[in-house]
Backbone as CSV, one residue per row, in Angstrom:
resi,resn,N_x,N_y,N_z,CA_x,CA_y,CA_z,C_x,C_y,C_z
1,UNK,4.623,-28.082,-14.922,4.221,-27.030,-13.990,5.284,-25.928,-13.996
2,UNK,5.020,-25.020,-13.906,5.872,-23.406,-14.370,6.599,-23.394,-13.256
3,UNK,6.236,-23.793,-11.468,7.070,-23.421,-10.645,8.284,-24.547,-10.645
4,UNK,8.332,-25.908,-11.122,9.513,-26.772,-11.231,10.112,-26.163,-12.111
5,UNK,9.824,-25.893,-13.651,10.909,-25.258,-14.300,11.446,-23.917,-13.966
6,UNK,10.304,-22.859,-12.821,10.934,-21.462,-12.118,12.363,-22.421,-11.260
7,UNK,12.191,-23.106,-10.714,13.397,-23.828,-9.739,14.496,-24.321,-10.808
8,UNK,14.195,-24.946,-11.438,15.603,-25.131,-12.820,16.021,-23.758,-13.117
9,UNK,15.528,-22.800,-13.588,15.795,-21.623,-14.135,16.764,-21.166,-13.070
10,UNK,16.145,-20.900,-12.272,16.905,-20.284,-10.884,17.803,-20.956,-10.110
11,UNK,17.622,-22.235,-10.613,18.937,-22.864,-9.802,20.259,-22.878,-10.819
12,UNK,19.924,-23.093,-12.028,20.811,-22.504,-13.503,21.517,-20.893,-12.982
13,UNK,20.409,-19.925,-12.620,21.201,-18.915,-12.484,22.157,-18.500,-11.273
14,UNK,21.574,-19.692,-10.402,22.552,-19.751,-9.157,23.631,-20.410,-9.034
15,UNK,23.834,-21.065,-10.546,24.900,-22.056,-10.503,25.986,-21.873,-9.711
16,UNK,26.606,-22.492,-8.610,28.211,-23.058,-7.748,27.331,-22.409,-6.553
17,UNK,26.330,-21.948,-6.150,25.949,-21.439,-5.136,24.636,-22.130,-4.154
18,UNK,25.041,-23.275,-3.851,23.879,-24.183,-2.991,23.224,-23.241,-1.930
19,UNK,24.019,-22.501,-1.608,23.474,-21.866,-0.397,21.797,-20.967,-0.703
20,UNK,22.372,-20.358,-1.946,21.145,-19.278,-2.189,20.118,-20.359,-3.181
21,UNK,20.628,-21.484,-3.922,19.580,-22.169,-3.883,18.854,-23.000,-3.072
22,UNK,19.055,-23.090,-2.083,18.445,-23.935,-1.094,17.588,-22.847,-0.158
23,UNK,18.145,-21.435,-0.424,17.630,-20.459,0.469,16.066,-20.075,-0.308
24,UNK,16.019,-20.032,-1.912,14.905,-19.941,-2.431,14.146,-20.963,-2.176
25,UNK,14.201,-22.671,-1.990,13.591,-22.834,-2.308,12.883,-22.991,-0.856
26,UNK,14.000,-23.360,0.253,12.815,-23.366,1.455,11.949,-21.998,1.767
27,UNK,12.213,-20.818,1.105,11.410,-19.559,1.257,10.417,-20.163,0.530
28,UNK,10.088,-20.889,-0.946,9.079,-20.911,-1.702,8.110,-22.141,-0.740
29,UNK,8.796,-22.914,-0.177,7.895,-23.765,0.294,7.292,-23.285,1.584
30,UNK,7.850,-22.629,2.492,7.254,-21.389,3.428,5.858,-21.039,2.561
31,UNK,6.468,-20.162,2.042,5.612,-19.264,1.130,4.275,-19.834,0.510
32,UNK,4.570,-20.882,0.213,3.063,-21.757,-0.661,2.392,-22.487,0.991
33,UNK,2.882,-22.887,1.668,2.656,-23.725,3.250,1.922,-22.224,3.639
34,UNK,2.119,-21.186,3.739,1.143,-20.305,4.528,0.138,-19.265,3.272
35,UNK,0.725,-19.781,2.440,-0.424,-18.942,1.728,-1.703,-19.550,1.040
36,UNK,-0.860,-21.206,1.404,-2.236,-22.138,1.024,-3.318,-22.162,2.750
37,UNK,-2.625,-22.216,3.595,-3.037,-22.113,4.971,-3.970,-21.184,4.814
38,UNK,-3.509,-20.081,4.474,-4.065,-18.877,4.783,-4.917,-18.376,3.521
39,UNK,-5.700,-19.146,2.911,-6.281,-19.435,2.154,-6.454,-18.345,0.399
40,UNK,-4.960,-18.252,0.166,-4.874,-17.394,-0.598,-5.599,-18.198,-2.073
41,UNK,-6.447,-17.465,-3.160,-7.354,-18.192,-4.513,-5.804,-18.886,-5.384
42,UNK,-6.198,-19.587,-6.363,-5.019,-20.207,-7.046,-4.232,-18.975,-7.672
43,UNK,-4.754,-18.007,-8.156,-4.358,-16.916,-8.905,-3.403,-16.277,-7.743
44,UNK,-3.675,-15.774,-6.736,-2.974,-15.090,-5.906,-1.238,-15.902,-5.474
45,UNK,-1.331,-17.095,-5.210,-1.642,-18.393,-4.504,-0.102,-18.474,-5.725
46,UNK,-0.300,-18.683,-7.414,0.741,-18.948,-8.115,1.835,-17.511,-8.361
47,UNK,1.032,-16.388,-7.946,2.350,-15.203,-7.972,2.748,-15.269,-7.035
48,UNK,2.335,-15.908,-6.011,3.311,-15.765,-4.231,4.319,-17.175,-4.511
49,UNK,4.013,-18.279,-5.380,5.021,-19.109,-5.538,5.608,-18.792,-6.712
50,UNK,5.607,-18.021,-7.589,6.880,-17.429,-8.573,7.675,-16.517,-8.180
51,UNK,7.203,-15.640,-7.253,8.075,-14.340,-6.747,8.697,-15.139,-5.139
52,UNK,7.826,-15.711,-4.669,9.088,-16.711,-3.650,10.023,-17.350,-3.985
53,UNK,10.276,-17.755,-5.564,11.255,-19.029,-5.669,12.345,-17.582,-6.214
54,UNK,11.819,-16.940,-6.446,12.841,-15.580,-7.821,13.068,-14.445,-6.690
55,UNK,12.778,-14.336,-5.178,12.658,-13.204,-4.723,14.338,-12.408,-4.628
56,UNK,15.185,-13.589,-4.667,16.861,-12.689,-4.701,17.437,-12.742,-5.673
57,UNK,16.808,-13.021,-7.178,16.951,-13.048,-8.234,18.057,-11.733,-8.234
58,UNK,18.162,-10.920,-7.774,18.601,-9.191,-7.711,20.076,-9.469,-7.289
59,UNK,20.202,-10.433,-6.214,21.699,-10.814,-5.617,23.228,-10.524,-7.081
60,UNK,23.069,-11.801,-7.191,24.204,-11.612,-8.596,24.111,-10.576,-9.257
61,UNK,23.374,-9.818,-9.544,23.323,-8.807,-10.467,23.787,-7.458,-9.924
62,UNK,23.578,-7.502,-8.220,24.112,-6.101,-7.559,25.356,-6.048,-6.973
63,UNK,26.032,-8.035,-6.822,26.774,-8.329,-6.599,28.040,-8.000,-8.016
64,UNK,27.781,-8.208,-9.053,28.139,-7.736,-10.095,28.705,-6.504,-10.522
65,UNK,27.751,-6.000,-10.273,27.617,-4.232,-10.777,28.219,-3.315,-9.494
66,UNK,28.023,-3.545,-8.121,28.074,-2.730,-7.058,29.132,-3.721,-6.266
67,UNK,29.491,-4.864,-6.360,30.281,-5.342,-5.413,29.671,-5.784,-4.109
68,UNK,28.651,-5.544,-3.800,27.768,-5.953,-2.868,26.537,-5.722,-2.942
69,UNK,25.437,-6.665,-2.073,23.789,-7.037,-2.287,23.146,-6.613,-1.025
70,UNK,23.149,-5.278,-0.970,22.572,-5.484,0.167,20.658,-5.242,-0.198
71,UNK,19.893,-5.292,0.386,18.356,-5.552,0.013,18.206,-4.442,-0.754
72,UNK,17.993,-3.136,-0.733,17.896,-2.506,-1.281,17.966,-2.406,-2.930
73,UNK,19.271,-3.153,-2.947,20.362,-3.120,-3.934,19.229,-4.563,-4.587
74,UNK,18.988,-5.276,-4.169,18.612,-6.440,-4.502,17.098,-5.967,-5.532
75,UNK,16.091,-5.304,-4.289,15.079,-5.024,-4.767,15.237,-4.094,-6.240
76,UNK,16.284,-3.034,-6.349,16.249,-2.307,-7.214,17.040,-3.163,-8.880
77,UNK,17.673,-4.447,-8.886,18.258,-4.647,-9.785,17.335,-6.307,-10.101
78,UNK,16.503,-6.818,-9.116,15.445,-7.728,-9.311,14.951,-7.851,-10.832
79,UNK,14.018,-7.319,-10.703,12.864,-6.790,-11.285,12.766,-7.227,-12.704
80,UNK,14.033,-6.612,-13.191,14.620,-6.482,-14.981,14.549,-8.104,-15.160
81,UNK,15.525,-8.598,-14.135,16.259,-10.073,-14.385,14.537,-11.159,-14.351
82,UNK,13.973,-10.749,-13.496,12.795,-11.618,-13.369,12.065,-11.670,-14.430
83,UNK,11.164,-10.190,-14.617,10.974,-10.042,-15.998,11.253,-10.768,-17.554
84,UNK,12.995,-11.032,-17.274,13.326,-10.817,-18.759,13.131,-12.717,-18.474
85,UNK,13.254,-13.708,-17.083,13.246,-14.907,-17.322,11.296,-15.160,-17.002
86,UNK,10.798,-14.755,-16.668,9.304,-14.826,-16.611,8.711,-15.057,-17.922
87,UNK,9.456,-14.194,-18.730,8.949,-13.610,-20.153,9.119,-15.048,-21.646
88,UNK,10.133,-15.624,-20.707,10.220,-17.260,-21.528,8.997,-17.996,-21.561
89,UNK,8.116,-17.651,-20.370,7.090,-18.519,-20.116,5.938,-17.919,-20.967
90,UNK,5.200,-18.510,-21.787,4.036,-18.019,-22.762,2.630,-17.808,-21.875
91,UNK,2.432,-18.939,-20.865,1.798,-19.141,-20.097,1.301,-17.680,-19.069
92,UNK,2.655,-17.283,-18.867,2.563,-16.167,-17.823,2.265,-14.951,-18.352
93,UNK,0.888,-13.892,-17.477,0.636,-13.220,-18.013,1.539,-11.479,-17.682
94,UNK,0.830,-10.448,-18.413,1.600,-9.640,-17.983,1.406,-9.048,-16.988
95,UNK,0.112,-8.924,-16.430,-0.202,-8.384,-14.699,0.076,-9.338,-14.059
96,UNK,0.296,-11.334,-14.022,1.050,-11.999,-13.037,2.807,-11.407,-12.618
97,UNK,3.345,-11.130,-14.003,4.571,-10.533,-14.317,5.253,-9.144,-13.606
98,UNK,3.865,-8.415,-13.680,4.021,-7.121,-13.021,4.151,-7.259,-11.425
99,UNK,2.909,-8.264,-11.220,2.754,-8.321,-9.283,3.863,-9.174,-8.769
100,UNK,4.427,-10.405,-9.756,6.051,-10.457,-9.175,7.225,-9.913,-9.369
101,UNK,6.937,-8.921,-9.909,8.564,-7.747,-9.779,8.273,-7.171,-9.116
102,UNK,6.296,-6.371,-8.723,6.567,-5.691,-7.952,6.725,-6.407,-6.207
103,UNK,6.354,-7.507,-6.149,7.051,-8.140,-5.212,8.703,-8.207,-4.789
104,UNK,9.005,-9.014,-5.789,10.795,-8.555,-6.093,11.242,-7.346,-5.656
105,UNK,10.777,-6.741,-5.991,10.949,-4.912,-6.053,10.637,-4.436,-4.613
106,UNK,10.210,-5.142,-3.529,9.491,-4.508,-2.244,9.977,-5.706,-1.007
107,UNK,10.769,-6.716,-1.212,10.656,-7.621,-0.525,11.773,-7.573,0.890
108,UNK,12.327,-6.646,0.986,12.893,-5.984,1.772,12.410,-4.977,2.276
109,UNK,11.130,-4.306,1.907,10.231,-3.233,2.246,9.288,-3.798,2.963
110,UNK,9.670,-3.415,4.505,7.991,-3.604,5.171,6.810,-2.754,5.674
111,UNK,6.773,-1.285,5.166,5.652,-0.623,5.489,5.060,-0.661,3.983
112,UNK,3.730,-0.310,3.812,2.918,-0.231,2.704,2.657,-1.466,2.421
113,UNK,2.454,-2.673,2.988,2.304,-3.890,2.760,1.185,-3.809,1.756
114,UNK,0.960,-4.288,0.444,-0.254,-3.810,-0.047,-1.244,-5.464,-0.378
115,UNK,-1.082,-6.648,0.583,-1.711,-7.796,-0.039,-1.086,-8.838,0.912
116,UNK,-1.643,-9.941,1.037,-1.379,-11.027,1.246,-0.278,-11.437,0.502
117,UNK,-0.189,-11.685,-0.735,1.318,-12.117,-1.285,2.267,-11.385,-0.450
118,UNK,2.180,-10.167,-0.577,2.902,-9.288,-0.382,3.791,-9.922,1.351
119,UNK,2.738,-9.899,2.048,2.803,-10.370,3.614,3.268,-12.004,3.772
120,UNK,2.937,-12.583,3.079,3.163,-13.707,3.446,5.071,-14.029,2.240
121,UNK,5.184,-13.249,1.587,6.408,-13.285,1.278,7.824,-12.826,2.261
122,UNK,7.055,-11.923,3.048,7.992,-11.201,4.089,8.595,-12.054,4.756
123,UNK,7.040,-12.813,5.151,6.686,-13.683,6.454,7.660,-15.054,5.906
124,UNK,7.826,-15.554,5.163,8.738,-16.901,4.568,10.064,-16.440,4.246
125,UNK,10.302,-14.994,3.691,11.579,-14.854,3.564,12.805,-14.645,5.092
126,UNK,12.002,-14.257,5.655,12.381,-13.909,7.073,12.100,-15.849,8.532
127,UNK,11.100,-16.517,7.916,11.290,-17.446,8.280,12.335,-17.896,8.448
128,UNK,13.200,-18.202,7.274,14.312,-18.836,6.534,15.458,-18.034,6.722
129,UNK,15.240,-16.520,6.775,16.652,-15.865,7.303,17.109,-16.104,8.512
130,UNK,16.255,-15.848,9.308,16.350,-15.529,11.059,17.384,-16.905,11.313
131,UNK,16.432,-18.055,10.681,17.295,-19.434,10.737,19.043,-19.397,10.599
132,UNK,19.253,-19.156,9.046,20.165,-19.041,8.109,21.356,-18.144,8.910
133,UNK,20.681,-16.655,9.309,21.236,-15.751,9.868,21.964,-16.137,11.233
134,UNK,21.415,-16.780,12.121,21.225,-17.503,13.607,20.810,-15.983,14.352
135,UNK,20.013,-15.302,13.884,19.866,-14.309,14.609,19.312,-14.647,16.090
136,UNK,19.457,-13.566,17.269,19.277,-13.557,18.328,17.293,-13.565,19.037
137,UNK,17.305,-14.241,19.607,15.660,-14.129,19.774,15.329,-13.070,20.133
138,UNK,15.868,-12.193,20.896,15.114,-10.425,20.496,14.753,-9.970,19.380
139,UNK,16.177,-10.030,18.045,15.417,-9.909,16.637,14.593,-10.416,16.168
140,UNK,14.358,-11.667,16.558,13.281,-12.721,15.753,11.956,-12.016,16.943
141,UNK,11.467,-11.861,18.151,10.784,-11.566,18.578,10.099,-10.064,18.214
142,UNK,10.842,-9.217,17.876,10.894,-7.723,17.054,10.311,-7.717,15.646
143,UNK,10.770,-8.394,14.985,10.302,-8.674,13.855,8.643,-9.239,13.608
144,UNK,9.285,-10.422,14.528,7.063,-11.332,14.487,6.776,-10.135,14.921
145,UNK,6.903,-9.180,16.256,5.960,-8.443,16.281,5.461,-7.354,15.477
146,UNK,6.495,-6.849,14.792,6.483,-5.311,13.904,5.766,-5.976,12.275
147,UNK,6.037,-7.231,12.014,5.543,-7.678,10.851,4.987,-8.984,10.806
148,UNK,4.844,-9.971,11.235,3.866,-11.199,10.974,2.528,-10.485,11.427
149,UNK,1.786,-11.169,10.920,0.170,-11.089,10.384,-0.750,-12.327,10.581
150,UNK,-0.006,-13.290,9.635,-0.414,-14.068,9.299,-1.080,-15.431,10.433
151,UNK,-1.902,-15.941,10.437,-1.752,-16.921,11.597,-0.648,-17.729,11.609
152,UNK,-0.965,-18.428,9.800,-0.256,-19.591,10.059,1.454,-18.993,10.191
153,UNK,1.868,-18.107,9.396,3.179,-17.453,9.668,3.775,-17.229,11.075
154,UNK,2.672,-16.980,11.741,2.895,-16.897,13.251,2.779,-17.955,13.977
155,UNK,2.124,-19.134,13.679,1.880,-20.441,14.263,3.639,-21.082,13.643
156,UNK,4.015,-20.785,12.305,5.441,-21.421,12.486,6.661,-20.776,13.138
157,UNK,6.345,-19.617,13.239,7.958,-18.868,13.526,7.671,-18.980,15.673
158,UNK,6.738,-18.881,15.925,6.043,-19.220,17.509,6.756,-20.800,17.815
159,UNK,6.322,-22.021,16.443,6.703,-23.571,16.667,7.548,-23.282,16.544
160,UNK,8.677,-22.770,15.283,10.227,-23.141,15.746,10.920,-22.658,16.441
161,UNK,10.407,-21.477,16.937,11.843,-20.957,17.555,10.906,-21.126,19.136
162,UNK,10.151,-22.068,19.931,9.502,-22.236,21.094,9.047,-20.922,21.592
163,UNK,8.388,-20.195,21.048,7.561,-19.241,21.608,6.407,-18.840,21.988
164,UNK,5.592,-18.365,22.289,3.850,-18.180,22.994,3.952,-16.812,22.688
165,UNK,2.488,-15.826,22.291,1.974,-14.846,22.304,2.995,-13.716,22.286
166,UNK,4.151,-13.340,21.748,5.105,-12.378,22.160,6.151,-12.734,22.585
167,UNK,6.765,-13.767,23.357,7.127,-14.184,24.542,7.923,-15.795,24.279
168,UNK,9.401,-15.686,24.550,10.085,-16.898,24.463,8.847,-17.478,25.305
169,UNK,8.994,-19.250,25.419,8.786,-20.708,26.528,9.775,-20.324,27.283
């Protein structure tokens, strides 16, 4: 299956860094948990789990070049790196290829949402940050509201962090 060897690949390129591999992969399992929920077709369904497991693919590379990653930086130096390890796979086509860079490429971007992948990548990457981050429940409440969509995205970030309709418990 292409997404176990996407997780070798990417954990290869994350080598000494548990943190950002463990950060892809609970985003990818987010990511497949609400987009199977949310009843995305298999086609849709396998670019939201290649561009979830690869979405900070951009990190090392801006970390590299610029000395620091910040999203921006991430989205703009993504793309190439995904591409050039996507492109190992014979299997993968070139419009699957295209809709996960341009994922890669936007995943720090939340207006112009153009798709369900698109949304439900936000929605898992931000799952897993807010956590990671320990951000404050105003941000996490700001956020579900300005960007979750999704039910089930909203049925988990509502379960973990004890919230109702808007509104800490």
């Amino acid at each position: 299956m292409i997404t176990d060897e996407l997780i070798l690949k990417m954990t290869e390129f994350n080598a000494g860094d548990p943190k950002r591999i463990q950060h892809f992969i609970k985003v990818y399992e987010f990511a497949h948990l609400i987009g199977a929920k949310e009843g995305l077709d298999e086609e849709k369904l396998h670019i939201l789990d290649m561009a979830s497991i690869m979405h900070d693919i951009g990190i090392r590379p801006a970390e590299k070049k610029y000395g620091r990653c910040d999203g921006k930086l991430q989205e703009q130096e993504g793309p190439h790196y995904a591409k050039e390890m996507l492109s190992e796979f014979p299997e993968v086509t070139a419009d699957e290829i295209d809709r996960v860079c341009f994922l890669i490429a936007h995943h720090h971007t939340y207006d112009r949402v153009d798709g369900q992948d698109y949304r439900i990548l936000l929605e898992a990457d931000f799952l897993v940050n807010a956590m990671e981050d320990e951000l404050p429940e105003d941000a996490i409440i700001h956020f579900r509201d300005k960007v979750f969509e999704t039910e089930t995205g909203l049925y988990l970030l509502n379960t973990m962090y004890g919230m109702k309709s808007g509104q800490p418990v």
